[in-house]
C-alpha positions as CSV (number, residue, x, y, z in Angstrom):
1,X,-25.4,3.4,-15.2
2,X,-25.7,4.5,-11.8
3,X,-24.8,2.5,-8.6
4,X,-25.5,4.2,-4.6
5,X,-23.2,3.7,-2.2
6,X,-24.6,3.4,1.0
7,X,-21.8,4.4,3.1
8,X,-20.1,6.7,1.0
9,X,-23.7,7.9,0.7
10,X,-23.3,9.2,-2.9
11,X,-24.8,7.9,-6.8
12,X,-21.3,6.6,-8.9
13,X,-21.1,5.3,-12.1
14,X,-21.0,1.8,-12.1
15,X,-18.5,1.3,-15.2
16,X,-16.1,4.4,-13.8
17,X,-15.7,2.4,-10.9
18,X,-14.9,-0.6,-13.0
19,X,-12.1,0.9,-14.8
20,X,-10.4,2.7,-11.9
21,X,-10.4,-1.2,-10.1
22,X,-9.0,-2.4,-13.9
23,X,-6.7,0.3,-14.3
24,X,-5.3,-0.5,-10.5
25,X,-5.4,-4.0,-11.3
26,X,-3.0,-3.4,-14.1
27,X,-0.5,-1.2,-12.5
28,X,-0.5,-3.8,-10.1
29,X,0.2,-6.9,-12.1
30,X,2.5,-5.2,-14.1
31,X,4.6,-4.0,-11.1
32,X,3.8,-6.3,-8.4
33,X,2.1,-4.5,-5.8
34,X,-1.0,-3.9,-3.7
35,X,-1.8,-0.8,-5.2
36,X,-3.5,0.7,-2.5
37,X,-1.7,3.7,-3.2
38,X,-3.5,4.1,-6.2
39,X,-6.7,3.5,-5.3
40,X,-7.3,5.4,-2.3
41,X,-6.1,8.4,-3.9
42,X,-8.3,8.2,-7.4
43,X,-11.7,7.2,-5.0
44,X,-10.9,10.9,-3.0
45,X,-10.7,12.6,-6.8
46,X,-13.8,11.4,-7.9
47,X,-15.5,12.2,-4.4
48,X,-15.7,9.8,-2.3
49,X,-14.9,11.3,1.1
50,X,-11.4,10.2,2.5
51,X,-12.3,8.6,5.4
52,X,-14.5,5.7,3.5
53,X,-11.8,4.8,0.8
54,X,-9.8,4.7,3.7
55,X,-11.5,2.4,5.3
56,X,-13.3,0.7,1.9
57,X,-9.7,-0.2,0.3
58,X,-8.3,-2.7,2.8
59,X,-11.3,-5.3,2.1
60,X,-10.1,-5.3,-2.1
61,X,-6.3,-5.1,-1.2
62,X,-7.0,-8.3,0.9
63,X,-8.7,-10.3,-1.8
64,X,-6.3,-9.4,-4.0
65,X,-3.2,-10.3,-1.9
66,X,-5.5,-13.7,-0.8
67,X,-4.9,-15.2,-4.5
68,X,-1.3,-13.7,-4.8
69,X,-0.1,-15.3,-1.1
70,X,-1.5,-18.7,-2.2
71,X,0.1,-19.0,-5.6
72,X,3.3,-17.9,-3.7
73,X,2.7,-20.5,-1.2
74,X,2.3,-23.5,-3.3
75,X,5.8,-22.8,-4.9
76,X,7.2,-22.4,-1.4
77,X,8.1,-19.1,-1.4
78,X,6.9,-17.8,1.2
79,X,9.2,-17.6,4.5
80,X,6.0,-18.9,7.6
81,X,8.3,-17.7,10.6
82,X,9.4,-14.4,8.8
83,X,6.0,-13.6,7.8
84,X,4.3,-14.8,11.2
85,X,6.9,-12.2,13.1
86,X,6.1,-9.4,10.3
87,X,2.0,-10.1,11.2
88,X,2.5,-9.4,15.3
89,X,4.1,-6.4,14.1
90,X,1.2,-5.5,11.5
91,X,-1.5,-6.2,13.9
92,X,-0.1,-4.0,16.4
93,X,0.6,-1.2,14.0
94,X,-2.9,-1.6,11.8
95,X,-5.1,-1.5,15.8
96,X,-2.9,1.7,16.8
97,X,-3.7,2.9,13.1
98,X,-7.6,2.4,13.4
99,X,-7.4,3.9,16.7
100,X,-5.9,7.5,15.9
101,X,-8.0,7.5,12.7
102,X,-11.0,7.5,15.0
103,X,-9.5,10.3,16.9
104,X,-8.3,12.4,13.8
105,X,-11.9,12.1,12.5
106,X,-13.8,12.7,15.4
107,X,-11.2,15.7,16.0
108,X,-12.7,16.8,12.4
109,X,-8.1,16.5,10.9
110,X,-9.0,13.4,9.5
111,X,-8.8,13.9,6.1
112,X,-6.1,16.8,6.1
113,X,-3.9,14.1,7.4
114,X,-4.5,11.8,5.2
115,X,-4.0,14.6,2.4
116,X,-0.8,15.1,3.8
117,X,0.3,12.1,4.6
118,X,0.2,11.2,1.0
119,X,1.8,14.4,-0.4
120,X,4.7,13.4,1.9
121,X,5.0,9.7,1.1
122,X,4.2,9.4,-2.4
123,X,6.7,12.4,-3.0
124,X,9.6,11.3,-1.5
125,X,9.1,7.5,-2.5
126,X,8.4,8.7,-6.0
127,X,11.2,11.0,-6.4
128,X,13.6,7.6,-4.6
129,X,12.6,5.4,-7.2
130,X,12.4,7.8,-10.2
131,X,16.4,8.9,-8.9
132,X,17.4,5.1,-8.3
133,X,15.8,4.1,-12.0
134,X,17.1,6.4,-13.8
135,X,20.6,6.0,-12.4
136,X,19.9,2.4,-13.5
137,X,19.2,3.1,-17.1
138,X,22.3,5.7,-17.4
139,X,24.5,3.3,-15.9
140,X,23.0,0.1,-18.5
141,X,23.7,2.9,-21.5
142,X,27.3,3.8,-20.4
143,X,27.9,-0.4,-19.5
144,X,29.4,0.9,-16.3
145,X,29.1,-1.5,-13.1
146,X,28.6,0.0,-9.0
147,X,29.4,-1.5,-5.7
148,X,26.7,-2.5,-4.0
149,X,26.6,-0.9,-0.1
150,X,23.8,-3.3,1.0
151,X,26.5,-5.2,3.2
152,X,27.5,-2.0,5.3
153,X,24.4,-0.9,5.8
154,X,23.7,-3.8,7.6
155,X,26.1,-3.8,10.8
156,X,23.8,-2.0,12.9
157,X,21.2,-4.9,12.2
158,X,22.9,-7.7,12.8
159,X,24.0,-6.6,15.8
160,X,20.7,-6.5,17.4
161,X,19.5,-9.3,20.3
162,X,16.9,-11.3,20.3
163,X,17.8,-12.9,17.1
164,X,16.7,-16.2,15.8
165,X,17.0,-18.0,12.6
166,X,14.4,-18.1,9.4
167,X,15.2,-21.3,7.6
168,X,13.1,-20.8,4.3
169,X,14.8,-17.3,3.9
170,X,18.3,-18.8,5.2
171,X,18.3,-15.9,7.4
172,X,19.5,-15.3,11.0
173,X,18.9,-11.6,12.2
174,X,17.3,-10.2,15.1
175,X,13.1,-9.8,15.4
176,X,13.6,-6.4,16.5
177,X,13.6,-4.9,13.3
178,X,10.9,-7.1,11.7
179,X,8.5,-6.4,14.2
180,X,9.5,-3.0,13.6
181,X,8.4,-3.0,9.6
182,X,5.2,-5.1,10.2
183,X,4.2,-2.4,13.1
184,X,4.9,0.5,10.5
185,X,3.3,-1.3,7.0
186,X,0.5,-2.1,9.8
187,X,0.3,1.5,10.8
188,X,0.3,3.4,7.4
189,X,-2.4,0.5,6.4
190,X,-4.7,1.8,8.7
191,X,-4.1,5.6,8.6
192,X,-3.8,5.9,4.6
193,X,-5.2,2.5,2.8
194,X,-2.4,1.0,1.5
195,X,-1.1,-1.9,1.5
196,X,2.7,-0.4,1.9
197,X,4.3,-3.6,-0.4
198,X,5.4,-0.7,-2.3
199,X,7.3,0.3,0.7
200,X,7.8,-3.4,2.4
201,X,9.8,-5.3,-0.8
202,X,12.6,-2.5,-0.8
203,X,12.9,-2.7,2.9
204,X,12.8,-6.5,2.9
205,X,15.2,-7.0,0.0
206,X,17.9,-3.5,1.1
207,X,17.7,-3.3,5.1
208,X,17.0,-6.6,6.0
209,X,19.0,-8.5,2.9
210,X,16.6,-11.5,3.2
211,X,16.7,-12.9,-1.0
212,X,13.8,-11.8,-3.6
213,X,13.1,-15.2,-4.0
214,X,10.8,-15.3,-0.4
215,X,10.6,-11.6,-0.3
216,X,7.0,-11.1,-2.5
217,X,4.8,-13.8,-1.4
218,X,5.8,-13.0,2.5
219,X,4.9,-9.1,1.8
220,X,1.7,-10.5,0.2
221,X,0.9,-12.4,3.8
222,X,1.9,-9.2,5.4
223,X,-0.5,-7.3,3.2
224,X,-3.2,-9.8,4.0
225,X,-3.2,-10.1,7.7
226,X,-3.3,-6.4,8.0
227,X,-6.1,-5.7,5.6
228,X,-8.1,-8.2,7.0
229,X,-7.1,-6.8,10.4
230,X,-7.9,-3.2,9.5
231,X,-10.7,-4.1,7.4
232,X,-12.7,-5.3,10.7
233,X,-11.6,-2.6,12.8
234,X,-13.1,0.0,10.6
235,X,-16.4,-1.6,10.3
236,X,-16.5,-2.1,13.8
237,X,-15.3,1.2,15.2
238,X,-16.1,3.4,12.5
239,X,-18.7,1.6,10.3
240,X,-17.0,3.1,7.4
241,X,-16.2,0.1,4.9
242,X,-18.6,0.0,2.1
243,X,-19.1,-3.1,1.3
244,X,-21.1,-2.6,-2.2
245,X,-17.9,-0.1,-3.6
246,X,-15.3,-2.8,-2.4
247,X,-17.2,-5.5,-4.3
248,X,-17.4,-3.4,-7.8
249,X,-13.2,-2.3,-7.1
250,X,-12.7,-6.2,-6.8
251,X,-14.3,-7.4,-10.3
252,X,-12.1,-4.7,-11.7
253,X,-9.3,-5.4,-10.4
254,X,-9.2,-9.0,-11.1
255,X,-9.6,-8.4,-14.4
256,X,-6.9,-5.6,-14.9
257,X,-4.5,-7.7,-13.2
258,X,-4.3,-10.7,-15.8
259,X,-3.4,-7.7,-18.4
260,X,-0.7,-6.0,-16.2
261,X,1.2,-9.1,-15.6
262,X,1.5,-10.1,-19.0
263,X,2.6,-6.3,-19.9
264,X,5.2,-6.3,-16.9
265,X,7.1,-9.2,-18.6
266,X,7.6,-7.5,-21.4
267,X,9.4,-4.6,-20.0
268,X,12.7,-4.2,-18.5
269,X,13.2,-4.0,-14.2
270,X,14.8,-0.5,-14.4
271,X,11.8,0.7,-16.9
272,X,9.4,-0.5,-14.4
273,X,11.1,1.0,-11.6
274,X,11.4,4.8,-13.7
275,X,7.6,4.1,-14.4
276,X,6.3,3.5,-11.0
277,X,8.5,6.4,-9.7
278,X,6.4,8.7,-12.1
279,X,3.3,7.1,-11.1
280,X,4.0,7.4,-7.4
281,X,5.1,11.0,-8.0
282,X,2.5,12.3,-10.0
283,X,0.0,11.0,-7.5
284,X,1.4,12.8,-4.4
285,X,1.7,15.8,-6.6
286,X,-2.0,16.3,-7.3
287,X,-2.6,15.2,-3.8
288,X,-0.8,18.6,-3.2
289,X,-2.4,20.9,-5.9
290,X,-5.5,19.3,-4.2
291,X,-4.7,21.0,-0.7
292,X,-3.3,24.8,-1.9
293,X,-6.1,25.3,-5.0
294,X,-9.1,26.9,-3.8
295,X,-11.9,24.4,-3.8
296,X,-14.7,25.7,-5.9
297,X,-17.8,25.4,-2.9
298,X,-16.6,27.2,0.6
299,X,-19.2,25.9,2.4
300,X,-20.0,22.2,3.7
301,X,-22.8,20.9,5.4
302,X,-21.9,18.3,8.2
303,X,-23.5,16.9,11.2
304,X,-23.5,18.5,14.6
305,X,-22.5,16.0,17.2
306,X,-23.7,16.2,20.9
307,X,-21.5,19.3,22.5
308,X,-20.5,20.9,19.6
């Protein structure tokens, strides 16, 4: 069955759509993240053109992280003060974001960046967390125990000004650094379509030290006021979200996730960590095949803008 885009201005098939928002749905109930780094990817290998799932995946990453913040918020773990803090930062980062992603694309780099951008990051965050879960798994076998440096690496943090205290998380650090991570996870939102939890929760929990038990929901608020954010940016500056595809990628999801959280319960942390540092990796590896094969049509046909 087919379904036509309008913006992506291409025919897709209606149930392929389906399964790729399932099968992101799952990953992302089973590992408890946006997965906006899967889905951006797999709508550019099937052929939609870069710049739309860009733009197209922020709208399903905020529904998604809508239902996950309010659960979260009714067992009161989300931090308000943390999360408001974390949102000036996202705003600022996700309008900067939209801003050079008009630029790169009317530039005509826009969607060798965002190739490379994801070669880079999914590389070296998948290679991380496939390192750190396998060292977890070897040291469970051999029943030997490891220091944890989280303490030291904090000095330079805590000595920062302008600091201020964040009662739910029992924290009392300086804003510096938070607006600092809500103006990158804004940043990368906009420029690659993701909704960087994958990214935020490690920060959250190893830089900042604020406890897992308020760390989820407030990345999920995070995740939600820059999607939103960056979802109305691109359809007013770029009129790039398509609105039918996002729709089709949200019935999908919503279903896939109800499967992947049951699935993630039943596995251990450091297997889910060794699993998503594959996924991750494998991802940014075909993103790179992707850029050196040579594609099979040499040619494109695009339109000619005034003064070109």
């Amino acid at each position: 069955m087919q379904l036509f885009l309008p913006i992506a201005d291409i025919p897709v098939n209606v149930f392929l759509i389906l399964a790729l928002g399932a099968a992101v749905g799952f990953v992302s109930g089973m590992f408890g993240i946006g997965g906006g780094f899967l889905m951006t990817p797999l709508l550019i290998f099937i052929g939609i053109s870069p710049a739309v799932a860009v733009a197209s995946v922020p709208s399903h990453m905020a529904a998604s992280s809508f239902s996950g913040a309010l659960a979260y918020w009714r067992r009161r773990a989300i931090d308000p003060m943390m999360a408001a803090i974390l949102g000036c930062g996202g705003i600022i980062g996700t309008a900067t974001g939209v801003w050079l992603f008009a630029l790169l694309r009317s530039l005509g780099q826009l969607d060798l960046i965002i190739a490379l951008s994801y070669v880079v990051l999914l590389t070296v965050v998948g290679s991380l967390m496939f390192w750190e879960g396998t060292r977890a798994i070897l040291r469970l076998k051999s029943k030997t125990t490891t220091l944890t440096r989280r303490a030291r690496a904090q000095g330079w943090i805590l000595s920062m000004p302008l600091k201020m205290r964040f009662k739910r998380s029992k924290m009392y650090l300086s804003v510096i650094p938070v607006v600092g991570i809500g103006l990158f996870i804004g940043f990368l939102g906009a420029i690659m379509g993701v909704g960087g939890s994958f990214l935020l929760i490690p920060i959250m929990i190893y830089v900042l030290r604020i406890p897992t038990g308020t760390v989820i929901g407030t990345a999920m608020v995070l995740t939600l006021f820059t999607m939103v954010f960056a979802t109305l940016l691109h359809a007013i500056t770029d009129q790039l979200v398509d609105a039918v595809l996002a729709l089709v990628l949200m019935v999908g999801g919503v279903m896939g996730a109800q499967f992947g959280t049951r699935a993630g319960q039943r596995i251990r942390g450091e297997h889910l960590r060794l699993l998503l540092g594959l996924l991750i990796l494998s991802v940014g590896i075909r993103f790179a095949v992707e850029l050196v094969i040579q594609p099979t049509d040499l040619f494109s046909i695009g339109e000619l803008r005034a003064g070109q």
